[in-house]
N, C-alpha and C positions, 0 to 999 in steps of 0.2 A: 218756174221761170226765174225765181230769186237766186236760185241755188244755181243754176246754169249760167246766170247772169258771174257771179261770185269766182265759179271756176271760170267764167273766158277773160274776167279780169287780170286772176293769176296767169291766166296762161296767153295773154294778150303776144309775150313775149312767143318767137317759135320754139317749139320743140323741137331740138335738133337730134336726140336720142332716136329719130325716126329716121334719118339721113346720113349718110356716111358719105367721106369727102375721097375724093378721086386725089389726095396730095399731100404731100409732108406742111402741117401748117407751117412749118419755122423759116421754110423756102422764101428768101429774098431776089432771086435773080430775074428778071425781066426779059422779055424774046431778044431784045436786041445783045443781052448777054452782060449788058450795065447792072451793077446793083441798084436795089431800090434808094437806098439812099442816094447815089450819084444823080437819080430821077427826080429827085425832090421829096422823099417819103425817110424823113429825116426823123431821127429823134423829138427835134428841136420843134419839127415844122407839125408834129404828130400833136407832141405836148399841146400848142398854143393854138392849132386847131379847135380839139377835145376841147379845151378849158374855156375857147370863147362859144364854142356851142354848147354847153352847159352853163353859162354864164347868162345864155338868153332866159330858157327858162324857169318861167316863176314857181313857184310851192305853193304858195296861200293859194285856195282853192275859193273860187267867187264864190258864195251863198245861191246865187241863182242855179250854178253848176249840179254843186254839192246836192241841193233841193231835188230838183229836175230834170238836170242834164240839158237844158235849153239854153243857147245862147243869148244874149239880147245887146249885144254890142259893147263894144270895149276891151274885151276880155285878149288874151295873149294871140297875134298873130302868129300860124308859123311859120308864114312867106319869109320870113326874118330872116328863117338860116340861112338862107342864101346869099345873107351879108357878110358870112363867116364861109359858107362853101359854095366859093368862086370857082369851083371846076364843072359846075354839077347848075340846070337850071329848070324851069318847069319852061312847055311848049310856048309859043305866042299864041296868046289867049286861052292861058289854062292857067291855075294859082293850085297849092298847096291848101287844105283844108283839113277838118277833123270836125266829129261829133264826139258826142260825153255821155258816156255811159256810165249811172249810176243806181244804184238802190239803197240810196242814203248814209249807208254804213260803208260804202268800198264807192271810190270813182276812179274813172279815169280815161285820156283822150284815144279816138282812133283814126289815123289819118287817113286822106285818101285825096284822090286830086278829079277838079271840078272846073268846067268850062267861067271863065272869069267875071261872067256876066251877072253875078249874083244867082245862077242858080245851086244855092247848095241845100243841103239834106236838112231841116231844122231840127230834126232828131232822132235819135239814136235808131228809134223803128225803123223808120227811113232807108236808113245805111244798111240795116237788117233785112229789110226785104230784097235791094238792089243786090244784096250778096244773094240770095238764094233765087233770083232771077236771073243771075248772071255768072253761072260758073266761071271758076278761075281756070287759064290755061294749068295741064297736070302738072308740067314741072315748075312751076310760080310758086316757090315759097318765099317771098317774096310781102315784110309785114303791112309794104305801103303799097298797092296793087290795084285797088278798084277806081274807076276812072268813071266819074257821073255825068250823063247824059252826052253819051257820044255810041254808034253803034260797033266802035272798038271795046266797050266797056270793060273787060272780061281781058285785055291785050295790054299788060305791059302797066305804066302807072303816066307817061306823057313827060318822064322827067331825063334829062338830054343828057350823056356824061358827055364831055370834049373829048374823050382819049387818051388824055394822060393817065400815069400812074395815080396821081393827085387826085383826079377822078371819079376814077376807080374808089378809092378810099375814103374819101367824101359821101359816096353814094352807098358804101358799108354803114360808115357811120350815121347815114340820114336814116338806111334801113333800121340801124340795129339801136338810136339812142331816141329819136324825135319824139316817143309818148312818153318822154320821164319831166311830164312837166303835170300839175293840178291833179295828183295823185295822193289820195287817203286809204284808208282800211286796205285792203288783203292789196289792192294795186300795187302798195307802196314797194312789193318784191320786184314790181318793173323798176324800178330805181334802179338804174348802173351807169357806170364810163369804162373806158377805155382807159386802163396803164401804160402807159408807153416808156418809163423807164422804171427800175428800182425807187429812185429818190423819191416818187410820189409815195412811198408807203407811209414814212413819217405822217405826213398829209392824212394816211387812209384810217392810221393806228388816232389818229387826235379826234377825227371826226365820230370815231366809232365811239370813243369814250366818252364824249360831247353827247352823242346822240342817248347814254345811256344806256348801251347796249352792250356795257362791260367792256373787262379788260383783255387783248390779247397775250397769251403767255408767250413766252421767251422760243420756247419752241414753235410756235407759228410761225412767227417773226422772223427768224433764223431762217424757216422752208420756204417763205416768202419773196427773202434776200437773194436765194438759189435758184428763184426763178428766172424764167430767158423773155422779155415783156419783147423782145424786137419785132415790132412792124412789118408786115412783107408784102408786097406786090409784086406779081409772077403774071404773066402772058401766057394762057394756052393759043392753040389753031381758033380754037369759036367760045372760048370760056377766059376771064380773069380772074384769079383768085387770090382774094383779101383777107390775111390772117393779124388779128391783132389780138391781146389778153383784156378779159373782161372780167371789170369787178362788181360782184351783185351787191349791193348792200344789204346788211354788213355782211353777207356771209357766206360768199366764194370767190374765188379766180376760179376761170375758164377762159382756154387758147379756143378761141371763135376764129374758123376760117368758112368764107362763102365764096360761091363762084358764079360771079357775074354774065349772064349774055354778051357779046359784045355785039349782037347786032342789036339797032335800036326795034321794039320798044325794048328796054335793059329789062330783067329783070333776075331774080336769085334763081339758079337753078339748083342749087345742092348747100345744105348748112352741114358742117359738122362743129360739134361741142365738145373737146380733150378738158374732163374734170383735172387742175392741179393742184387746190388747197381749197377743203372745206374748213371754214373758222367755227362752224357749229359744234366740231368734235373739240375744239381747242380754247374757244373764246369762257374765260369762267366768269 
């Protein structure tokens, strides 16, 4: 059980090397034929996005967490993000939730969305049997999915995009960042964001050296510079597809494009992952 526990921590994150994407990530243009950025999926609006939803979440890991994995109040809402992504919201009378999975030496959160009544999972078991109770639709790959104590459970995740580009993108980023908060031992590889220009690198190179995890050489740095970090949001007939650059810490870029449902319930139907710079091979 430890050892199983250990691997779905690391791999809490999807594997998209199972998935191949139906599109060019780097595609910006929109059905109506606007670019994304004329929609509002701007450089500017990408950066300040990202940075205030990573800003929410905490690091210090509660002791009762750490311990347990049992909540007892207090501890990081993640209803929050929705103070930061305004496009994107959960149903009337449904809230954002997560349990904690740990075995003392590796933790870390998994979310999922819950009727607002206070009925939620109090532990990780819990969450665990509702998933093997409740298969997921086939094409839901999709990391915030399961919906408690409704006979939809299994349908979608209850969380609303508006329609915009803005969205769309929102609803990428809630997928693909929301468990990088109360994260120790082997979890901490779910640690990533979103780059949305070059100039964050400076930022990327300071933290890695801070963190202790050496230095990058000159030639990373340089392949780094050459990369294309632009944000895209594209309109198919029954699919949207959200491609932005994602950085693991410390130790890759990958161009992450997914393709959203656009009927409601939303949820991922296809991930693909374009490796562009491993820093393991390069960071001394």
């Amino acid at each position: 059980m430890k050892k199983m526990l250990l691997s779905f921590l690391v791999g809490i994150t999807l594997c998209s090397s199972l998935f191949t994407g139906c599109g060019n990530g780097s595609t910006t243009k929109t059905s109506t034929g606007t670019t994304a950025a004329e929609d509002g999926i701007t450089v500017a609006w990408c950066r300040e996005t990202v940075n205030n939803f990573k800003a929410l979440q905490p690091i210090a890991v509660p002791e009762n967490l750490s311990a347990t994995g049992v909540k007892v109040g207090g501890e990081f809402d993640v209803s929050g993000y929705f103070s930061v992504l305004k496009h994107i919201s959960t149903d009337d009378g449904y809230v954002l939730d997560y349990v904690y999975i740990t075995d003392q030496k590796n933790g870390g959160p998994i979310l999922y969305v819950r009727p607002s009544d206070g009925n939620a999972f109090s532990a990780y078991d819990q969450y665990q049997t509702a998933t093997h109770d409740t298969p997921r639709q086939s094409k839901d790959n999709s990391m915030i999915w399961l919906v408690k104590g409704t006979e939809d459970t299994g349908k979608g995740n209850r969380i609303q995009i508006d329609g915009t580009p803005q969205g769309y993108f929102e609803y990428a980023i809630l997928q693909t960042l929301s468990n990088g908060f109360y994260l120790f031992g082997a979890a901490v590889a779910n640690n990533k964001t979103i780059v949305c220009e070059k100039d964050e690198l400076e930022s990327i190179w300071a933290e890695i050296a801070a963190a202790g995890e050496g230095s990058v050489d000159a030639t990373a740095k340089d392949q780094a510079q050459q990369l294309d970090y632009t944000p895209g949001v594209t309109f198919h007939p029954e699919l949207v597809q959200v491609s932005f650059v994602l950085f693991y810490k410390y130790t890759r870029f990958i161009r992450y494009t997914c393709y959203i449902s656009k009927e409601y319930p939303h949820f991922i139907t296809n991930i693909k992952e374009e490796p562009l710079l491993d820093l393991n091979s390069t960071t001394e």
